[in-house]
N, CA, C and O atoms as a Tinker XYZ file with bonds, in Angstrom:
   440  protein
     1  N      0.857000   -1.183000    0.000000    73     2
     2  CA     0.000000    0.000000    0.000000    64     1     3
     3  C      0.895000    1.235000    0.000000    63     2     4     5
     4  O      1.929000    1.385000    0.651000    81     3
     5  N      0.304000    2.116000   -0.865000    73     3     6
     6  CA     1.093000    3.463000   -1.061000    64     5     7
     7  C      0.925000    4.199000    0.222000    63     6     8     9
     8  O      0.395000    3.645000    1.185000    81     7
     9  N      1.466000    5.740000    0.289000    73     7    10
    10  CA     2.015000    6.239000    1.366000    64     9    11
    11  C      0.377000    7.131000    1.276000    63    10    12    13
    12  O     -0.095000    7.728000    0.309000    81    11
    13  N     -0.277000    6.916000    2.817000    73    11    14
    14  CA    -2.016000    7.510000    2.907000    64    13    15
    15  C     -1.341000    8.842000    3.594000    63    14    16    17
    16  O     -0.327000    8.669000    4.271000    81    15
    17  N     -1.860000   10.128000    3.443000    73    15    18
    18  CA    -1.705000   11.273000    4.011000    64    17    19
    19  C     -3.187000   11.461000    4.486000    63    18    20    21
    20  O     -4.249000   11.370000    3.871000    81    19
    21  N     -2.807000   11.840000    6.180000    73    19    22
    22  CA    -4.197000   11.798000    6.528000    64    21    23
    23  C     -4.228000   13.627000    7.245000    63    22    24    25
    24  O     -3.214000   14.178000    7.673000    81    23
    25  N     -5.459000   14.203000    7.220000    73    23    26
    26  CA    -5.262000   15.503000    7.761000    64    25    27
    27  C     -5.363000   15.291000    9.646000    63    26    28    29
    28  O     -5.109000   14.292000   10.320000    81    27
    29  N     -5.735000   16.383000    9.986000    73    27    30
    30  CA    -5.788000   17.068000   11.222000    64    29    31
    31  C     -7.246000   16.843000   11.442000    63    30    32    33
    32  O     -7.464000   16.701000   12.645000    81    31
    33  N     -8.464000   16.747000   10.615000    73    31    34
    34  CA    -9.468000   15.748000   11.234000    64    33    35
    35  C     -9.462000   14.546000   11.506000    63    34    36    37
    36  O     -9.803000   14.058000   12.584000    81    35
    37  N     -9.019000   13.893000   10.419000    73    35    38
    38  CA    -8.936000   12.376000   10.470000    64    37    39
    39  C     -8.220000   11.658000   11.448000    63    38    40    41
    40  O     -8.436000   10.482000   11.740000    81    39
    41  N     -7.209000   12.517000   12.040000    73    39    42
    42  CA    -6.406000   11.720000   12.940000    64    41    43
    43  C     -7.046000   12.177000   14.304000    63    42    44    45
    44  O     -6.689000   11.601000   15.331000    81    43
    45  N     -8.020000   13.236000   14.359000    73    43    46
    46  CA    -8.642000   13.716000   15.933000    64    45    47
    47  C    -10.363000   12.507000   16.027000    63    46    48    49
    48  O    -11.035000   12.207000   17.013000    81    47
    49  N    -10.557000   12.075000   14.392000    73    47    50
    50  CA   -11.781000   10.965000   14.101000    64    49    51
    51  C    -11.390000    9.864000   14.882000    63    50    52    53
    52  O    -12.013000    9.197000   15.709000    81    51
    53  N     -9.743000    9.776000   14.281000    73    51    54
    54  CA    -9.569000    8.382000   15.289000    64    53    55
    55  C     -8.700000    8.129000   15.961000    63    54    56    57
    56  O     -7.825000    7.280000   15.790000    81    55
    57  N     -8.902000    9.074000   17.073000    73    55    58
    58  CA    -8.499000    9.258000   18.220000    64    57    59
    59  C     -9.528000    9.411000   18.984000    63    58    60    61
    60  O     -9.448000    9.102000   20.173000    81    59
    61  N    -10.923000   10.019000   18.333000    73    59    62
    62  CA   -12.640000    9.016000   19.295000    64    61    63
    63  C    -12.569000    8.407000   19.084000    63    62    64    65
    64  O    -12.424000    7.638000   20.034000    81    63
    65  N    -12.544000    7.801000   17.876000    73    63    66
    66  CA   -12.977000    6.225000   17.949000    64    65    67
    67  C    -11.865000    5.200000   18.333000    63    66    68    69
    68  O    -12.121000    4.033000   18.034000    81    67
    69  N    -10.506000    5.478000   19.031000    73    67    70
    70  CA    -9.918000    4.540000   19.204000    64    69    71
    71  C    -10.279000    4.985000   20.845000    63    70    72    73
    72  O     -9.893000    4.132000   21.643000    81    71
    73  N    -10.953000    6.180000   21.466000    73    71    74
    74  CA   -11.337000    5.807000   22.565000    64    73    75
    75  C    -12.908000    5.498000   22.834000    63    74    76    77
    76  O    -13.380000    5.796000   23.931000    81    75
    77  N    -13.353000    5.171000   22.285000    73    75    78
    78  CA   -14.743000    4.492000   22.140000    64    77    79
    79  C    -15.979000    5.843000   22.044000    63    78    80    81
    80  O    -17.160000    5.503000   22.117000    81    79
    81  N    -15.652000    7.303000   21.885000    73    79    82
    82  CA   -16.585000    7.780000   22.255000    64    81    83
    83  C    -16.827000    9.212000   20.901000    63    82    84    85
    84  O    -17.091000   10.414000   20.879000    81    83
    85  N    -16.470000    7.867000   19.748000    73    83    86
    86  CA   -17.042000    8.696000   18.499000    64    85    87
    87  C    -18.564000    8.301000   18.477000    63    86    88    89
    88  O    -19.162000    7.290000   18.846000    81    87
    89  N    -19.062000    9.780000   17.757000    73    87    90
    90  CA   -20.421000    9.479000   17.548000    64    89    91
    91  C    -21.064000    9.163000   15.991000    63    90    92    93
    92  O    -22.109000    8.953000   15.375000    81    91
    93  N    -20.029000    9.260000   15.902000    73    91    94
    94  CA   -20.379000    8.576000   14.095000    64    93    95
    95  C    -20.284000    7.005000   13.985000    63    94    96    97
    96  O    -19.519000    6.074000   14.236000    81    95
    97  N    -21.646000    7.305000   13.409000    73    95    98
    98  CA   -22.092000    5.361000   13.282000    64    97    99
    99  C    -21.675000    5.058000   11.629000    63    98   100   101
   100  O    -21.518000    5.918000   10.763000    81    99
   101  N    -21.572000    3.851000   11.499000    73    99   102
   102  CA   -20.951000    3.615000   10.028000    64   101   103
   103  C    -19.648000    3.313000    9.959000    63   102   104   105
   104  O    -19.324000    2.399000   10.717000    81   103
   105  N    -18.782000    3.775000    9.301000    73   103   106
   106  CA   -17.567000    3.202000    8.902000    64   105   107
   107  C    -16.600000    3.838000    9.604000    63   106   108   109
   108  O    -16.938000    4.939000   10.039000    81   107
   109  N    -15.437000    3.457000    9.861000    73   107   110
   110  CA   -14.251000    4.067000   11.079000    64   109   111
   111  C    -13.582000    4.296000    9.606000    63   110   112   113
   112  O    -13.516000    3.723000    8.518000    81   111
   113  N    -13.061000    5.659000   10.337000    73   111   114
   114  CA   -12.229000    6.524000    9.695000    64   113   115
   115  C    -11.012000    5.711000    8.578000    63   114   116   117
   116  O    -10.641000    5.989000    7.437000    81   115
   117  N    -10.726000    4.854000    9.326000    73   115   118
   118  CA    -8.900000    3.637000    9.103000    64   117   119
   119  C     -9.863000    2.828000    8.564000    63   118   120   121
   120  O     -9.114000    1.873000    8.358000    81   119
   121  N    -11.118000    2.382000    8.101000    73   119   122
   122  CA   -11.462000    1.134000    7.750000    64   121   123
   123  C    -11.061000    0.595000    6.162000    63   122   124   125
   124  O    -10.627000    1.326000    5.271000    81   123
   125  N    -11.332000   -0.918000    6.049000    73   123   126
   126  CA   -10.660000   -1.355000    4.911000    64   125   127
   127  C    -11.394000   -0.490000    3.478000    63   126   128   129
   128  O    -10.783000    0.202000    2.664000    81   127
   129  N    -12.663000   -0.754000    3.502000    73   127   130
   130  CA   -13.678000    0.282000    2.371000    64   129   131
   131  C    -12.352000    1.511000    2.219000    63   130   132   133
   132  O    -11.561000    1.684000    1.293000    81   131
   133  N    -12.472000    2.086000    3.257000    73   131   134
   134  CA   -11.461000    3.674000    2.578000    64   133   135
   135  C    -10.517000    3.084000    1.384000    63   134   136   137
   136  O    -10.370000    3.525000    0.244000    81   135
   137  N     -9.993000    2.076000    1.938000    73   135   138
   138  CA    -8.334000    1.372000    0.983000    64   137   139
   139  C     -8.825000    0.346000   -0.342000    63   138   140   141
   140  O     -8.062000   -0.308000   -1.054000    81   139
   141  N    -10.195000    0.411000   -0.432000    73   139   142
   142  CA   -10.121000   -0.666000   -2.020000    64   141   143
   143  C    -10.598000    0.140000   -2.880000    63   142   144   145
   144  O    -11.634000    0.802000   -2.839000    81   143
   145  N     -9.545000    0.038000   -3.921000    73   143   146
   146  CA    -9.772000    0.342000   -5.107000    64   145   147
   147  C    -10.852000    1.034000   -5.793000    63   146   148   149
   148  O    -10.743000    1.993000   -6.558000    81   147
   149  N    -11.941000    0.410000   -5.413000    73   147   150
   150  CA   -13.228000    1.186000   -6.288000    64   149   151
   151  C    -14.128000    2.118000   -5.203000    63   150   152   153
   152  O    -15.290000    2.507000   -5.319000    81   151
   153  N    -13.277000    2.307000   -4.238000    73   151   154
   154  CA   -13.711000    3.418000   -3.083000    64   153   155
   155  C    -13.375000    5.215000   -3.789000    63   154   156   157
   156  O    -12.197000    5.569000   -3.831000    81   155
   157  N    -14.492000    6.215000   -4.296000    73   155   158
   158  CA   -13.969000    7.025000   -4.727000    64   157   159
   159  C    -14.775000    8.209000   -3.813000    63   158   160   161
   160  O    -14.411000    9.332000   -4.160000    81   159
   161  N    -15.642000    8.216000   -2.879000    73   159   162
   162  CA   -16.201000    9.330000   -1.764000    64   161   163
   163  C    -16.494000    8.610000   -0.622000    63   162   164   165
   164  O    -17.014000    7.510000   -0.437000    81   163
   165  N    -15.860000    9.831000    0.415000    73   163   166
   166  CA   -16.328000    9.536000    1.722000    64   165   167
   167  C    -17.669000   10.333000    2.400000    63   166   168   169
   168  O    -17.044000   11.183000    3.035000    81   167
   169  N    -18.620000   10.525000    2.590000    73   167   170
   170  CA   -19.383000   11.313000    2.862000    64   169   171
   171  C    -20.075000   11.085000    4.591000    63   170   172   173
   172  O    -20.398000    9.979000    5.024000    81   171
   173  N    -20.178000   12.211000    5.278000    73   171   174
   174  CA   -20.822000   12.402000    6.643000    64   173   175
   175  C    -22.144000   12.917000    6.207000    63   174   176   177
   176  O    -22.293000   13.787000    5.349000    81   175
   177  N    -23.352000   12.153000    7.038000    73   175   178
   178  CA   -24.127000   12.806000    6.798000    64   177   179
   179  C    -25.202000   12.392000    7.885000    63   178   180   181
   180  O    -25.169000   11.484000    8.715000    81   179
   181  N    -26.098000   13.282000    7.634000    73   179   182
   182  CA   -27.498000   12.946000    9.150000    64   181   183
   183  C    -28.885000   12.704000    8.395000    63   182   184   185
   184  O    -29.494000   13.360000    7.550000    81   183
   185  N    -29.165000   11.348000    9.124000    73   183   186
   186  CA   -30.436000   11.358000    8.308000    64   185   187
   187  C    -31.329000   11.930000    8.820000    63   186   188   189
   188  O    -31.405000   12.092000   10.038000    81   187
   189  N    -32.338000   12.423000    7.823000    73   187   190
   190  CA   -33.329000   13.391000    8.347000    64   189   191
   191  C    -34.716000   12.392000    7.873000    63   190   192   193
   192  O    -35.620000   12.413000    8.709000    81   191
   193  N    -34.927000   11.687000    6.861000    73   191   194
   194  CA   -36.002000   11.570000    6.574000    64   193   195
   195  C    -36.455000    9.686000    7.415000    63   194   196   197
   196  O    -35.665000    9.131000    8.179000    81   195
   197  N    -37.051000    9.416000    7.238000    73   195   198
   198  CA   -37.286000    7.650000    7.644000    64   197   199
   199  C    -36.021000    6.806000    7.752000    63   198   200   201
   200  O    -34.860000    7.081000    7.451000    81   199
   201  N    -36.616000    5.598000    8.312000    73   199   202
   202  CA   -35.665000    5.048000    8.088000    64   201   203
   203  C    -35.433000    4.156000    6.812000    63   202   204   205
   204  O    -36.208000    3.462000    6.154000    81   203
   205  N    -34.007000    4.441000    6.693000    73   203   206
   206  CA   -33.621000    3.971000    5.344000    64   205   207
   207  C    -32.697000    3.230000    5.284000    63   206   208   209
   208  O    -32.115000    3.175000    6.367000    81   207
   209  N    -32.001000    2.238000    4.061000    73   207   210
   210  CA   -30.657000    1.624000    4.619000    64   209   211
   211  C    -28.985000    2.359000    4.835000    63   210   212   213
   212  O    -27.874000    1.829000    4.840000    81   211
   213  N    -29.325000    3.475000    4.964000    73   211   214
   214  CA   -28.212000    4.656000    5.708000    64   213   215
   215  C    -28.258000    4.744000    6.733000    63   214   216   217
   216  O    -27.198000    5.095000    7.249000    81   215
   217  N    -29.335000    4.522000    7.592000    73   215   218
   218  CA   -29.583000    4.405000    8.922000    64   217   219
   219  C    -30.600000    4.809000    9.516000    63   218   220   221
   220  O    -31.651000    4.744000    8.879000    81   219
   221  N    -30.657000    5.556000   11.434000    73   219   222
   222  CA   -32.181000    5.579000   11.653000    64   221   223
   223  C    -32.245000    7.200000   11.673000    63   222   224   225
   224  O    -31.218000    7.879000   11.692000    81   223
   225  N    -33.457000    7.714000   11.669000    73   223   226
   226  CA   -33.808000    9.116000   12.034000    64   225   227
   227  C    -32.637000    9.800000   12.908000    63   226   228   229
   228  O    -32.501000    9.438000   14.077000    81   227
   229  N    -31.744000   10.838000   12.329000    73   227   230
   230  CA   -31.184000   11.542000   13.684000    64   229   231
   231  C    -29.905000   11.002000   13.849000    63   230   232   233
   232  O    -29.061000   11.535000   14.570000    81   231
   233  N    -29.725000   10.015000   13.246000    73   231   234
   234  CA   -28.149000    9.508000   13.215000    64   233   235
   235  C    -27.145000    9.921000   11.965000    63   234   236   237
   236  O    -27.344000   10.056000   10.758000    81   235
   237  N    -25.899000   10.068000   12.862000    73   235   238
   238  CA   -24.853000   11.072000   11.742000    64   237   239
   239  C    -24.177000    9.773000   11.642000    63   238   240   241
   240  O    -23.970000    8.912000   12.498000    81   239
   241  N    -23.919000    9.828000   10.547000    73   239   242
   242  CA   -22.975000    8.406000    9.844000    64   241   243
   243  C    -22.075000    9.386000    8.667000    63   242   244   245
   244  O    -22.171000   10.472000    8.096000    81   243
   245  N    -21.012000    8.011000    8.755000    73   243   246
   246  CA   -20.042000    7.942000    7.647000    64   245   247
   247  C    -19.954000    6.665000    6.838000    63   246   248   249
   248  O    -19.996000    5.565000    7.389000    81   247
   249  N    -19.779000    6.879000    4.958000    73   247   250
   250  CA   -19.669000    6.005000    4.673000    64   249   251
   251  C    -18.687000    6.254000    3.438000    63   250   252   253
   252  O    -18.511000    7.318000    2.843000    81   251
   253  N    -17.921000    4.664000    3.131000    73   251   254
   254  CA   -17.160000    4.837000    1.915000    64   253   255
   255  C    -17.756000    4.439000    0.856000    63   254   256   257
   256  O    -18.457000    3.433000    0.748000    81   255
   257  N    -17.538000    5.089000    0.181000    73   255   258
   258  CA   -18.708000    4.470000   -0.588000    64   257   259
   259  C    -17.995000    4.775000   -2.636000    63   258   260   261
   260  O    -17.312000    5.687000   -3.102000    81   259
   261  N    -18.646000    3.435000   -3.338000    73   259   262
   262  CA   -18.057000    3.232000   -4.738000    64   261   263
   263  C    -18.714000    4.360000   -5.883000    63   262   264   265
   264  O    -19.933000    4.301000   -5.719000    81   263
   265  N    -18.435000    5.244000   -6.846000    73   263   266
   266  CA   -19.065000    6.008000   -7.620000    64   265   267
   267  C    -20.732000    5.925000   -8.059000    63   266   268   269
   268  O    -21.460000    6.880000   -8.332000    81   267
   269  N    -21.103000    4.403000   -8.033000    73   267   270
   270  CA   -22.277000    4.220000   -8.179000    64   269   271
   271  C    -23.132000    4.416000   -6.540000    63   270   272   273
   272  O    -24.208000    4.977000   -6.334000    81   271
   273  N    -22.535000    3.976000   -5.893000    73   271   274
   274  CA   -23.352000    3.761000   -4.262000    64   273   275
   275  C    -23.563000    5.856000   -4.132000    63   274   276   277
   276  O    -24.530000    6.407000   -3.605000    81   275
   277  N    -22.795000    6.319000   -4.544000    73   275   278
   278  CA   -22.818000    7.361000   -4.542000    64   277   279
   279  C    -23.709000    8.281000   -5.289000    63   278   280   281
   280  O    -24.478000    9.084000   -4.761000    81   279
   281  N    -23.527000    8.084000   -6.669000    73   279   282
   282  CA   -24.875000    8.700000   -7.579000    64   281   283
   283  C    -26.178000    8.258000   -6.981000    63   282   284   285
   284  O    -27.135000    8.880000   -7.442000    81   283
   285  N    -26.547000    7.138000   -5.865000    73   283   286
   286  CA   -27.647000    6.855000   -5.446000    64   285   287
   287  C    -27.908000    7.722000   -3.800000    63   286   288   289
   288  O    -28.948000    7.988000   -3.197000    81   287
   289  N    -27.038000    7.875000   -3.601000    73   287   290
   290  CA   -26.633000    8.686000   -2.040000    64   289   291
   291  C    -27.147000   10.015000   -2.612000    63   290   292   293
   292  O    -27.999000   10.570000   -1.919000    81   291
   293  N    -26.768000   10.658000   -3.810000    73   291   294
   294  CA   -26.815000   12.152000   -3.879000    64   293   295
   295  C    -28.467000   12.158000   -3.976000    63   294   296   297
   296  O    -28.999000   13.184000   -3.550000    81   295
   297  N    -29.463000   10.969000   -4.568000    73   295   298
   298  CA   -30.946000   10.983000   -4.573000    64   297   299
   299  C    -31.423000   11.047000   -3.548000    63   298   300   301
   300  O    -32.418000   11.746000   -3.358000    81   299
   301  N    -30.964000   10.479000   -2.789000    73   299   302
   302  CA   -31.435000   10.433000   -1.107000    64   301   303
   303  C    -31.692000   11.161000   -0.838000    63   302   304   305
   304  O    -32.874000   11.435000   -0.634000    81   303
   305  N    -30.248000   12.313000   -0.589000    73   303   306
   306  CA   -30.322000   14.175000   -0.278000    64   305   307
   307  C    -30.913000   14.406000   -1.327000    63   306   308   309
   308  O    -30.626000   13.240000   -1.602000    81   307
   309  N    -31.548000   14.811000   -2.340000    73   307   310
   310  CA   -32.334000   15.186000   -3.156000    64   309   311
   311  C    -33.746000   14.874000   -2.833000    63   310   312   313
   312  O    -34.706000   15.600000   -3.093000    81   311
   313  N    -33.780000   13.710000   -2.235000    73   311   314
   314  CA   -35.627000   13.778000   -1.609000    64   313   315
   315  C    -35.408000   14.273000   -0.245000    63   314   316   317
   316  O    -36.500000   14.539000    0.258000    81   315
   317  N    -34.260000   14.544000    0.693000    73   315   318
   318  CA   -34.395000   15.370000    2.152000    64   317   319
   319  C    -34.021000   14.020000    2.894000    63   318   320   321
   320  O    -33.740000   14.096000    4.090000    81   319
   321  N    -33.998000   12.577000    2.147000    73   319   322
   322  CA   -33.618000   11.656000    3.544000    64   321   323
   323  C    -32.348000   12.054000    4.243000    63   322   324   325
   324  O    -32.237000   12.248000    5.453000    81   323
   325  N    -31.663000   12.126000    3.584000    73   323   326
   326  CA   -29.903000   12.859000    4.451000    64   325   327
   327  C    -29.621000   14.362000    4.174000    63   326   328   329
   328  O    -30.164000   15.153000    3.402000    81   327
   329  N    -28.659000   14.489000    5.000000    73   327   330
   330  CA   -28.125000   16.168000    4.384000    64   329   331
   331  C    -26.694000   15.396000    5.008000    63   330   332   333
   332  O    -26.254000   14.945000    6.065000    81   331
   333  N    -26.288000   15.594000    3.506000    73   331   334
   334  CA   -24.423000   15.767000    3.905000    64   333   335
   335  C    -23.963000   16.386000    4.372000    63   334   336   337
   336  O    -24.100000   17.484000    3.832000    81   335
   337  N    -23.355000   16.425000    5.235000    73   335   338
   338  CA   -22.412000   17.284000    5.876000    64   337   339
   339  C    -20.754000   17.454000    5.835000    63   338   340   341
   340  O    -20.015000   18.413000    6.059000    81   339
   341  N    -20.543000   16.201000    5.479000    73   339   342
   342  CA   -19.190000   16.615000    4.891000    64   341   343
   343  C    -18.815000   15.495000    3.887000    63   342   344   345
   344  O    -19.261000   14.389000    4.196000    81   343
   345  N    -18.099000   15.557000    2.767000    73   343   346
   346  CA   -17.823000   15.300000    1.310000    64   345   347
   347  C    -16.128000   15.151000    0.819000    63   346   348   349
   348  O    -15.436000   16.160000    0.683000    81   347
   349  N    -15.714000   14.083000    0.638000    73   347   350
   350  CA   -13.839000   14.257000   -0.102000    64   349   351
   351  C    -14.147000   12.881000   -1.033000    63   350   352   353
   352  O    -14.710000   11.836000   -0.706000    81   351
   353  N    -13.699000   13.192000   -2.008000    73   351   354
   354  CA   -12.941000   12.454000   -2.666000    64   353   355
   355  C    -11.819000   11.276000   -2.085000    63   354   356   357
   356  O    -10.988000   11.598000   -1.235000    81   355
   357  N    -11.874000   10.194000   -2.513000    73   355   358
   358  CA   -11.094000    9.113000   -2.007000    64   357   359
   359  C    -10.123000    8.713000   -3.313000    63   358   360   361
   360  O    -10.455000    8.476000   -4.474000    81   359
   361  N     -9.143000    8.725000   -2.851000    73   359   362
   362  CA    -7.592000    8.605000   -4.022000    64   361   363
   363  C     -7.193000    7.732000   -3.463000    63   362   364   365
   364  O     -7.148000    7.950000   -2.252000    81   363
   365  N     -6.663000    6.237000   -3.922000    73   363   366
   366  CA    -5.774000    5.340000   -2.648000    64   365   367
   367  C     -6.009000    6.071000   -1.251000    63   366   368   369
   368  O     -5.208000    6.842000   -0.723000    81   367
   369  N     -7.043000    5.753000   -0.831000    73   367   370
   370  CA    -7.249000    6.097000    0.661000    64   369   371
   371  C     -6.865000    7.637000    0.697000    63   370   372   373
   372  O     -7.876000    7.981000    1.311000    81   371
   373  N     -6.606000    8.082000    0.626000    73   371   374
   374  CA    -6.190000    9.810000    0.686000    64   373   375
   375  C     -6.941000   10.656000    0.244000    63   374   376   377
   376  O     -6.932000   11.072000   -0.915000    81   375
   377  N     -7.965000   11.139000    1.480000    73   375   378
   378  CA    -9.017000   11.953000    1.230000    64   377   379
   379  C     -8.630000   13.599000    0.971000    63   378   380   381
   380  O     -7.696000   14.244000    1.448000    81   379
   381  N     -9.877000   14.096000   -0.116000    73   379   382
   382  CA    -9.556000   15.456000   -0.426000    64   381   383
   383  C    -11.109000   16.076000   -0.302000    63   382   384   385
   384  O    -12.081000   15.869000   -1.029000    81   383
   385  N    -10.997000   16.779000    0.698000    73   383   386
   386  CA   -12.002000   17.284000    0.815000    64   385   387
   387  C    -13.006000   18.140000    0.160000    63   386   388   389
   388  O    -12.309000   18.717000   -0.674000    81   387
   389  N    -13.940000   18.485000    0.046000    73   387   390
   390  CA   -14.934000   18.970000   -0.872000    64   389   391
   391  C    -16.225000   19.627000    0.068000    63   390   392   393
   392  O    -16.801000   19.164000    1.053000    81   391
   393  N    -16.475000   21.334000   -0.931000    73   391   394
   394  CA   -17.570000   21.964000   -0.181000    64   393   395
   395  C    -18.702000   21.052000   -0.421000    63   394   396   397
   396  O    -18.781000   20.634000   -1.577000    81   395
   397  N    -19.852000   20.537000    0.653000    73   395   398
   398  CA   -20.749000   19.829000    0.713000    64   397   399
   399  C    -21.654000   20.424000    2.006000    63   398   400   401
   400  O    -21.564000   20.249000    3.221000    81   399
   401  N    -22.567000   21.210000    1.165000    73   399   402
   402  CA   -23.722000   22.000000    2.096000    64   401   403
   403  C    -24.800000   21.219000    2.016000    63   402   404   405
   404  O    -25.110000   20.557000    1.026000    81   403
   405  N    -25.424000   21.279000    3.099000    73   403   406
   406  CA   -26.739000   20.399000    3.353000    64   405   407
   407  C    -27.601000   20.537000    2.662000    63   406   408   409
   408  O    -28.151000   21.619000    2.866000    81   407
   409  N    -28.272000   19.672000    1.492000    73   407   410
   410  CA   -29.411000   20.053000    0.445000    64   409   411
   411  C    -30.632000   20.447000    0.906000    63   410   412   413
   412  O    -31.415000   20.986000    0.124000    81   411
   413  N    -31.131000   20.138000    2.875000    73   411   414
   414  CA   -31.963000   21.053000    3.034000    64   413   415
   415  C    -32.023000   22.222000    3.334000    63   414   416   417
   416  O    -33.057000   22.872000    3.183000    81   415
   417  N    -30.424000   22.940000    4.036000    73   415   418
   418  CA   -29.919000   24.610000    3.907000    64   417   419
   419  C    -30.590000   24.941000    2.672000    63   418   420   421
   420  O    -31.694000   25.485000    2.664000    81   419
   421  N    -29.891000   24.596000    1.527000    73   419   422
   422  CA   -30.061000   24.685000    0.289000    64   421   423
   423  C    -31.691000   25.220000   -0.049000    63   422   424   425
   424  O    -32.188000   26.344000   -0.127000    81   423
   425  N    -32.173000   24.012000   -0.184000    73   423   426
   426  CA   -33.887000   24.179000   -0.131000    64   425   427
   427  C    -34.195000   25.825000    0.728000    63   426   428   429
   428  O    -34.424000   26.891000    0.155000    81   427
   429  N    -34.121000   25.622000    2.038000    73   427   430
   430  CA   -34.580000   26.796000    2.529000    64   429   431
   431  C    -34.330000   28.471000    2.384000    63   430   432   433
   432  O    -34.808000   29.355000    3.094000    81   431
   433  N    -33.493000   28.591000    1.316000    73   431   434
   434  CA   -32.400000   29.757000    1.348000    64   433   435
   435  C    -33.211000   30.130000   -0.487000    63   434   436   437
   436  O    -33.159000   31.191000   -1.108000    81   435
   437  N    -33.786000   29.004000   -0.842000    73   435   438
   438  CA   -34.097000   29.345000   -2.592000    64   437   439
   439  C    -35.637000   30.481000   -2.223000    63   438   440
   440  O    -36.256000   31.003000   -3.150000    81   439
């Protein structure tokens, strides 16, 4: 495995979760998903609408997720079930972050 550059969030992510008291449900920061190949976004987000298979009402999750799992994620926030909250690009594990405003901010501001 090539050389992962991780920022000044990622290493304070898991440093909760290596003391048990992250609140993000879903995928750990170091997990294998970040490192395969067809992993190309990481996205945080809170679901707002039902429950769905992202998770339950009110829960902030992270997931890695493949270009397609993703074009289906951005529909989600497009009907209000999630609002992203935060968005990077995945390169061999080496995230690059990306502006990602909540599509219901969005909504309310038009």
């Amino acid at each position: 495995m090539g050389k992962v550059n991780i920022s000044i969030y990622e290493l304070l992510a898991v440093a909760r979760e290596t003391q048990g008291s992250d609140y993000v449900k879903g995928d750990s920061m170091l997990c294998e998903r970040r490192f395969q190949a067809q992993t190309r976004h990481m996205i945080e987000f809170l679901v707002t609408g039902t429950q769905t298979e992202m998770g339950s009402p009110g829960a902030y999750c992270r997931r890695f997720l493949t270009e397609e799992i993703y074009n289906k994620t951005l529909h989600l926030a497009e009907k209000g079930e999630i609002c992203i909250q935060k968005h990077a690009t995945v390169d061999r594990g080496n995230l690059q972050y990306k502006p990602a405003a909540c599509q219901q901010s969005q909504k309310g501001q038009e």
